[in-house]
N, CA, C and O atoms as CSV, one atom per row, in Angstrom:
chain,resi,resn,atom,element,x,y,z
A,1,UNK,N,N,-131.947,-234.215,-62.779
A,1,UNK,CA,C,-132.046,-234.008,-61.366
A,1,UNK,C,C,-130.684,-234.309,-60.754
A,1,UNK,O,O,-129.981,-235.219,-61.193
A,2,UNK,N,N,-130.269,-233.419,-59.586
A,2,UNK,CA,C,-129.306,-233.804,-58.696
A,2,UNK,C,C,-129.305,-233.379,-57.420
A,2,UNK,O,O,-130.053,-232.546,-56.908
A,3,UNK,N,N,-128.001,-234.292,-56.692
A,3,UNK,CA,C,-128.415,-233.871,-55.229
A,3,UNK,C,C,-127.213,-233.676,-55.227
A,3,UNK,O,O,-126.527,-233.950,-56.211
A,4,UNK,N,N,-126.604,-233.051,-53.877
A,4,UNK,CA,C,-125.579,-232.418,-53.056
A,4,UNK,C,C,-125.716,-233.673,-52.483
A,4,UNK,O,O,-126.868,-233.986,-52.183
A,5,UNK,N,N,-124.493,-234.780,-52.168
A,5,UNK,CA,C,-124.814,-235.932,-51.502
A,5,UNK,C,C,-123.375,-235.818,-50.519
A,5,UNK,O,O,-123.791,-235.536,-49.396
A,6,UNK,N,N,-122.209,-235.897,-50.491
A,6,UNK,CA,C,-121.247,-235.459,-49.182
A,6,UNK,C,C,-119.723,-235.684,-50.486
A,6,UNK,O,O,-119.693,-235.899,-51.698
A,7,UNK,N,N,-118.647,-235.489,-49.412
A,7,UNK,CA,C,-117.388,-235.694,-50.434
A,7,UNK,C,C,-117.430,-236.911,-50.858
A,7,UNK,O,O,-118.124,-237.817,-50.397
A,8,UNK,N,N,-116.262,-236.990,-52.259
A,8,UNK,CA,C,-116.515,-237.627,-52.405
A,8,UNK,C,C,-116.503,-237.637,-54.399
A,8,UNK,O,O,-116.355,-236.503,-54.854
A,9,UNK,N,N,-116.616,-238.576,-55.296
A,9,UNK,CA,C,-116.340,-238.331,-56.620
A,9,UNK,C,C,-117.241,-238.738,-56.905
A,9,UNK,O,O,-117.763,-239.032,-55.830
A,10,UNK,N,N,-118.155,-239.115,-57.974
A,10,UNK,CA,C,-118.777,-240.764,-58.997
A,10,UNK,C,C,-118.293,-239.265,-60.715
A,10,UNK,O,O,-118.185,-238.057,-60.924
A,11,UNK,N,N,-118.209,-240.398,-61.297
A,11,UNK,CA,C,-118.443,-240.359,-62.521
A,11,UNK,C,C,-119.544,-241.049,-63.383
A,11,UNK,O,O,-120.132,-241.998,-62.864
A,12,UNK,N,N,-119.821,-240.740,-64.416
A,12,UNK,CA,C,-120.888,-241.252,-65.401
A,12,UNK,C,C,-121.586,-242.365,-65.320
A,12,UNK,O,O,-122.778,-242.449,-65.617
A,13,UNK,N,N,-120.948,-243.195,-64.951
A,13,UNK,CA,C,-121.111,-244.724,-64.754
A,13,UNK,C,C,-122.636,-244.786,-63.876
A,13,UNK,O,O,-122.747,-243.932,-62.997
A,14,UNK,N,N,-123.563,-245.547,-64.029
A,14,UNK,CA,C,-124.797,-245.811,-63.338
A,14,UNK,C,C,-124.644,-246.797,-62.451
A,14,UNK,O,O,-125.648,-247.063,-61.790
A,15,UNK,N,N,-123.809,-247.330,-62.275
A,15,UNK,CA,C,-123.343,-248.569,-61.333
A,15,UNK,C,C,-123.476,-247.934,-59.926
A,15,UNK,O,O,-123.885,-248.422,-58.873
A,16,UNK,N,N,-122.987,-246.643,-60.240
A,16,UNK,CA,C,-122.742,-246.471,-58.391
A,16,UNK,C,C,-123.499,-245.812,-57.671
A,16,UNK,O,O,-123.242,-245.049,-56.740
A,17,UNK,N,N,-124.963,-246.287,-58.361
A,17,UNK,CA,C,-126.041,-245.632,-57.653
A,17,UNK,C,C,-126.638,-246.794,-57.998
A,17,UNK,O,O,-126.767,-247.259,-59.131
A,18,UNK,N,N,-127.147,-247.426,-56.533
A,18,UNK,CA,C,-127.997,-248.803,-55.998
A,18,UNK,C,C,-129.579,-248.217,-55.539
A,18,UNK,O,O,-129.671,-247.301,-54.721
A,19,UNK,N,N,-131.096,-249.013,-56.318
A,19,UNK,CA,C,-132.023,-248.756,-55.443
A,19,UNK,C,C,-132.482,-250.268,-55.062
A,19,UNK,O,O,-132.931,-251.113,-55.836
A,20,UNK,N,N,-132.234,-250.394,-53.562
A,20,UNK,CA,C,-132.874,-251.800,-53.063
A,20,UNK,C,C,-134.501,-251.619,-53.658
A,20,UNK,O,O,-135.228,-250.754,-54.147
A,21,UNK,N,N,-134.529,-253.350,-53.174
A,21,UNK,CA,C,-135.999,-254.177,-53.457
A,21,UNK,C,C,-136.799,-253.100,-52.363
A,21,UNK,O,O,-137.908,-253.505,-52.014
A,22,UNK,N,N,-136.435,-252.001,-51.882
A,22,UNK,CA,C,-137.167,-251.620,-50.331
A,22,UNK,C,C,-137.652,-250.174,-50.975
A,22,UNK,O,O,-138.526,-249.489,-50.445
A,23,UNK,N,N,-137.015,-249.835,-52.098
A,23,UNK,CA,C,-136.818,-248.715,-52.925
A,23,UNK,C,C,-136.265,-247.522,-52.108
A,23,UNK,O,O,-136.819,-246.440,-51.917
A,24,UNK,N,N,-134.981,-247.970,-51.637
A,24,UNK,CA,C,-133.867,-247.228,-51.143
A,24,UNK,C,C,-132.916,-246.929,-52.205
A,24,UNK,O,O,-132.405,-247.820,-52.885
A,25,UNK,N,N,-132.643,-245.561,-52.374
A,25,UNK,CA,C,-131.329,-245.423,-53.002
A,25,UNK,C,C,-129.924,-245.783,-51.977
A,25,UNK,O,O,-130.042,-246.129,-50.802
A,26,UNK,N,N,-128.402,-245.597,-52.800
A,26,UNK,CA,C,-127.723,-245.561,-52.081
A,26,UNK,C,C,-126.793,-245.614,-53.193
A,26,UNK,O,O,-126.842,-246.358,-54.172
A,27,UNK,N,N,-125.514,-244.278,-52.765
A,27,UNK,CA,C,-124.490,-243.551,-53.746
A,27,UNK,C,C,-123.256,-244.654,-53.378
A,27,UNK,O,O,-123.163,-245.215,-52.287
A,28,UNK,N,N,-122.717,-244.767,-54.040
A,28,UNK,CA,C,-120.959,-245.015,-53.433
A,28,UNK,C,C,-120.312,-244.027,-54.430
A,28,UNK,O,O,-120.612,-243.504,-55.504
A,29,UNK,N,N,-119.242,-244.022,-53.526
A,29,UNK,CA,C,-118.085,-242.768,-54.254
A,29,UNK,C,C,-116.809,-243.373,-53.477
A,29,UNK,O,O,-116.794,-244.076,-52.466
A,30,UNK,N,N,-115.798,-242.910,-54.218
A,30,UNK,CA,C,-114.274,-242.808,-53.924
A,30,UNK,C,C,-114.140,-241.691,-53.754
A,30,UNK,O,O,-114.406,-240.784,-54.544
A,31,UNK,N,N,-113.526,-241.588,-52.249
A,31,UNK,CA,C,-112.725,-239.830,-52.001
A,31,UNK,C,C,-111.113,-240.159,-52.105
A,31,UNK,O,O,-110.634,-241.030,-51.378
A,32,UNK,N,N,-110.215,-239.354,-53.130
A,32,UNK,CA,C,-109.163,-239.236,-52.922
A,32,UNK,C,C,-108.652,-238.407,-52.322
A,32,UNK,O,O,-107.422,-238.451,-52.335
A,33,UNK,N,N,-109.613,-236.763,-51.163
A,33,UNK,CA,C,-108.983,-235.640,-50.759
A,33,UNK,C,C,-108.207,-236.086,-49.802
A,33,UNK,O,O,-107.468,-235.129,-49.570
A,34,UNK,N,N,-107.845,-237.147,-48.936
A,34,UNK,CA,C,-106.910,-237.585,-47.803
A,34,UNK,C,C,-105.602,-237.861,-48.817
A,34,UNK,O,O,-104.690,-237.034,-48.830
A,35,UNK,N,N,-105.558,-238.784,-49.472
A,35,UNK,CA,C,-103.934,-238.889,-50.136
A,35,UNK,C,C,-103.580,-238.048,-50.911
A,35,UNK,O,O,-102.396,-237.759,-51.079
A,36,UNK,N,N,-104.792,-237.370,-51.673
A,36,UNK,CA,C,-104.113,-235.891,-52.255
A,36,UNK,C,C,-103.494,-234.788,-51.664
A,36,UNK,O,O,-102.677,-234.012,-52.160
A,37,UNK,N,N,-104.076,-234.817,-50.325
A,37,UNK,CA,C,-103.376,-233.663,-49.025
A,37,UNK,C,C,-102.551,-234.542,-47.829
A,37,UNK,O,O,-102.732,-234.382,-46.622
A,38,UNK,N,N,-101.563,-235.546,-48.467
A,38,UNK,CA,C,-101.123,-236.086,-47.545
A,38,UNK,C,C,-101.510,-236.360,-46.215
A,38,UNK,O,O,-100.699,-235.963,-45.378
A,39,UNK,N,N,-102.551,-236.945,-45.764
A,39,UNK,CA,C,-103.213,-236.746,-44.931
A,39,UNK,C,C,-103.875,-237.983,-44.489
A,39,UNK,O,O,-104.018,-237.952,-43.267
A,40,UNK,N,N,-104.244,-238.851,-44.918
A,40,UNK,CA,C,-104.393,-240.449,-45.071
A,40,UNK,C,C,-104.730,-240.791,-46.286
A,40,UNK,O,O,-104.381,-240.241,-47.331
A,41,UNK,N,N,-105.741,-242.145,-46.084
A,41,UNK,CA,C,-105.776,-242.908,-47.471
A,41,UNK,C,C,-107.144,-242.886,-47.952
A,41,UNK,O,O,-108.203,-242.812,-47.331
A,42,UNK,N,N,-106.896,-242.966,-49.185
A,42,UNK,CA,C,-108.403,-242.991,-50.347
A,42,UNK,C,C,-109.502,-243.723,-49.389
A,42,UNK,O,O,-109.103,-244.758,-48.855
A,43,UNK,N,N,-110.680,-243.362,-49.140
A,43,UNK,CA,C,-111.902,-243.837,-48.939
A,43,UNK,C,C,-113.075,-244.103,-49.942
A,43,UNK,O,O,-113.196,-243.567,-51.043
A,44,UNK,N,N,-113.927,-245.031,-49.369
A,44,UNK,CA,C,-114.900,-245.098,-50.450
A,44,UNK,C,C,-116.569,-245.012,-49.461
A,44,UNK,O,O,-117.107,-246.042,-49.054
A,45,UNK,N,N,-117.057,-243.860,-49.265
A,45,UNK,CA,C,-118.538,-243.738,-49.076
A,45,UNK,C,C,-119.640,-244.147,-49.453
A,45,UNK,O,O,-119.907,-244.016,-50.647
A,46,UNK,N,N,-120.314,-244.574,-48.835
A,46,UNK,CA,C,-121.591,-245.026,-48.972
A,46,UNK,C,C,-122.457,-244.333,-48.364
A,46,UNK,O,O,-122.252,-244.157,-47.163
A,47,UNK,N,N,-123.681,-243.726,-48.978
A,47,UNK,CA,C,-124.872,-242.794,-49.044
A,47,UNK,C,C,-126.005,-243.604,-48.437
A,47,UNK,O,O,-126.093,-244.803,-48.702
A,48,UNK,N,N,-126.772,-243.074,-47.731
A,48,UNK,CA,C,-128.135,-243.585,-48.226
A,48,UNK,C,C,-129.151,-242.851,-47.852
A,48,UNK,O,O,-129.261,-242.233,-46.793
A,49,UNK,N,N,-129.900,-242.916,-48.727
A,49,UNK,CA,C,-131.577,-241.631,-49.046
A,49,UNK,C,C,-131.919,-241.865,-47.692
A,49,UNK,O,O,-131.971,-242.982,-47.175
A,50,UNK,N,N,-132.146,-240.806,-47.138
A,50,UNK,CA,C,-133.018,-240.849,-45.922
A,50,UNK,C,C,-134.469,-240.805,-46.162
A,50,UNK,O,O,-135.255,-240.549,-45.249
A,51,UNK,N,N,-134.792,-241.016,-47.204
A,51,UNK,CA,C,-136.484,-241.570,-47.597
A,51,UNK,C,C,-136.203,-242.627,-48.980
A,51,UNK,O,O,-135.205,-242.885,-49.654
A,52,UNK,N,N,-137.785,-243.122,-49.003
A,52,UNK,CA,C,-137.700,-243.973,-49.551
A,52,UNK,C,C,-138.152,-243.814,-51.015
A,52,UNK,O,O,-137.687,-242.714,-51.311
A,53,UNK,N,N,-138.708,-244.226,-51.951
A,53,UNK,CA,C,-138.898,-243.517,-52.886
A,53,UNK,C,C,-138.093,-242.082,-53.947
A,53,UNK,O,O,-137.209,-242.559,-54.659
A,54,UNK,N,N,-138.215,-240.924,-54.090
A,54,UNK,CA,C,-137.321,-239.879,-54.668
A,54,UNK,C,C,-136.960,-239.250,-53.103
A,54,UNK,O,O,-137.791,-239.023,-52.224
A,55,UNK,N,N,-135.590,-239.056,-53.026
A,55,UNK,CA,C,-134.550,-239.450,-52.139
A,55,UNK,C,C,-134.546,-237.562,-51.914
A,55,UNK,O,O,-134.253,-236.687,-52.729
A,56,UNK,N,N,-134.870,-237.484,-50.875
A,56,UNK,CA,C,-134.750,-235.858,-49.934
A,56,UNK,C,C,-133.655,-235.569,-49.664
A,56,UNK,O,O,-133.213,-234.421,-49.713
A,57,UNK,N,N,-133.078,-236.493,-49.355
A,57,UNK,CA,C,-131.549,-236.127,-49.004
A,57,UNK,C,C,-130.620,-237.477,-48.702
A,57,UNK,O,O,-131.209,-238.557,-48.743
A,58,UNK,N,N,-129.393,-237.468,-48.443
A,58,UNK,CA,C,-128.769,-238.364,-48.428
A,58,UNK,C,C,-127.309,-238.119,-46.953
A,58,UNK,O,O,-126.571,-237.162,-46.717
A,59,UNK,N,N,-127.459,-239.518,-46.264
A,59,UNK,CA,C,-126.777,-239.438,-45.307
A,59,UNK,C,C,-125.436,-240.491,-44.935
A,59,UNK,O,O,-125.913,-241.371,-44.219
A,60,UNK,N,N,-124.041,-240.731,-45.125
A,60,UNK,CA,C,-123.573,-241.631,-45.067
A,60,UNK,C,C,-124.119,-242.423,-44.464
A,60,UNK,O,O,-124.784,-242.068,-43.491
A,61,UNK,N,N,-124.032,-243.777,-44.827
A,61,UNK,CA,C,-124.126,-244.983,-43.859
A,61,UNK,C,C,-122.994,-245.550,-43.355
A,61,UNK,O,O,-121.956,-245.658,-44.007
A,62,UNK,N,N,-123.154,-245.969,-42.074
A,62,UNK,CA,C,-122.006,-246.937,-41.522
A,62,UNK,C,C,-120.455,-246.377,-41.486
A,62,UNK,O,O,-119.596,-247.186,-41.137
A,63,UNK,N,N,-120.043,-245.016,-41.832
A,63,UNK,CA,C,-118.824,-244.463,-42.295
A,63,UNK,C,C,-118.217,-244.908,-41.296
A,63,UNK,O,O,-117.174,-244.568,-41.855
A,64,UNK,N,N,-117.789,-245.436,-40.152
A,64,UNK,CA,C,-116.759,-246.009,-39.059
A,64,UNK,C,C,-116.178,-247.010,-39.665
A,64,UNK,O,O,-115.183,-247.580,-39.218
A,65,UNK,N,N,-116.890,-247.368,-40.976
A,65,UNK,CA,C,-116.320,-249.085,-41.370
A,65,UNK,C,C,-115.951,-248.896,-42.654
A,65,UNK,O,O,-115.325,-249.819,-43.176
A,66,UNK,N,N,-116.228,-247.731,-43.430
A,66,UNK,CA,C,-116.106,-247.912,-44.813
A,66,UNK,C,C,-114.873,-247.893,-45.100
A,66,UNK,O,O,-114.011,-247.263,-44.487
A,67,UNK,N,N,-114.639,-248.922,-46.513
A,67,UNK,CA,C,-113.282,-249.325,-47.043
A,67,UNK,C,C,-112.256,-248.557,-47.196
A,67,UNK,O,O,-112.440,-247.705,-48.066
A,68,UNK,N,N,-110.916,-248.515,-46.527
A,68,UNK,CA,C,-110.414,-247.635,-47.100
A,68,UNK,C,C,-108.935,-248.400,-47.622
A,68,UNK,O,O,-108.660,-249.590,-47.774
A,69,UNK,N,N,-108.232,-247.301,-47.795
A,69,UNK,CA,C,-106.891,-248.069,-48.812
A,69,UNK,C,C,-105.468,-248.586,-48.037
A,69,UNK,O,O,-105.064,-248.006,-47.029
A,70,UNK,N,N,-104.894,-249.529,-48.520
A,70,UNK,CA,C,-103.652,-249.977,-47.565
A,70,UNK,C,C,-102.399,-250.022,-48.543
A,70,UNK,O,O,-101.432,-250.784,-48.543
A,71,UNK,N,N,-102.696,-249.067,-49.294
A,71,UNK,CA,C,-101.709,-249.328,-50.085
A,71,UNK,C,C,-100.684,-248.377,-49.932
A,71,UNK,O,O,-101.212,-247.364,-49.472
A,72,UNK,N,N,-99.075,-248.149,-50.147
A,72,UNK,CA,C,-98.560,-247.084,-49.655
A,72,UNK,C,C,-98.628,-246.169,-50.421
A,72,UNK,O,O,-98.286,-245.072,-49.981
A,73,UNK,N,N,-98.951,-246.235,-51.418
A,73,UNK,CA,C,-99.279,-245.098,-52.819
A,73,UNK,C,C,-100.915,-244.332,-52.504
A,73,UNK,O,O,-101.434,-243.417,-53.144
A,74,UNK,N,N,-101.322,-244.877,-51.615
A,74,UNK,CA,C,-102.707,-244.220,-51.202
A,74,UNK,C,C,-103.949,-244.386,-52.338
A,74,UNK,O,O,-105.097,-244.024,-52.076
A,75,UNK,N,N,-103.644,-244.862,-53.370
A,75,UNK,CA,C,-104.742,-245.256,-53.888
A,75,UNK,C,C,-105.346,-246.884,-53.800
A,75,UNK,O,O,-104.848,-247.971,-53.504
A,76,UNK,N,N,-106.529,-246.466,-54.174
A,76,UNK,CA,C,-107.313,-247.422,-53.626
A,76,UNK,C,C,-107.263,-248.762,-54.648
A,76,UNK,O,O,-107.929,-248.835,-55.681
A,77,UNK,N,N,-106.405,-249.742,-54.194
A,77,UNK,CA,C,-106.106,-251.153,-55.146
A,77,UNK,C,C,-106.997,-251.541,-56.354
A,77,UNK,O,O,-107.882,-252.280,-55.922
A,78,UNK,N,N,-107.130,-251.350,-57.678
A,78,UNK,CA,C,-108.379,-253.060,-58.273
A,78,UNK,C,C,-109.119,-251.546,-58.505
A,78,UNK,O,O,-109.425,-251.648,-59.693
A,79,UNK,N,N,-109.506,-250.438,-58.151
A,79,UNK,CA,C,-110.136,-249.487,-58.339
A,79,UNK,C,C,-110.141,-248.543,-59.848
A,79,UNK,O,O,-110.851,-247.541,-59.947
């Protein structure tokens, strides 16, 4: 199974898909399309199922706040 969830990367790893005790999913991803197009810095998104249980769709959360990079190389530090 997969979803169309927004920009954005994950790879293989199962880590970066969280289901709370509430049985919420929720994606994180690293976008590098801002420092790849000179344009700003690496971000990292956070998803979350707009239902609860098998997940209909998925909507950033909170994106005004999500982490982004300060580094002058534009990638995202420890990452």
């Amino acid at each position: 199974m997969s979803f169309d969830v927004g920009p954005g990367f994950t790879d293989q790893n199962g880590r970066q898909v969280v289901r709370t005790a509430g049985d919420r999913a929720y994606i994180f991803a690293a976008d590098d399309s801002a420092p790849k197009a000179f344009t700003g810095p690496a971000v990292i998104h956070a998803y979350r199922a707009t239902t609860t249980g098998l997940p209909a769709g998925f909507a950033e959360s909170d994106g005004a706040h999500r982490p982004h990079s300060t580094a002058s190389s534009g990638l995202l530090n420890g990452v």
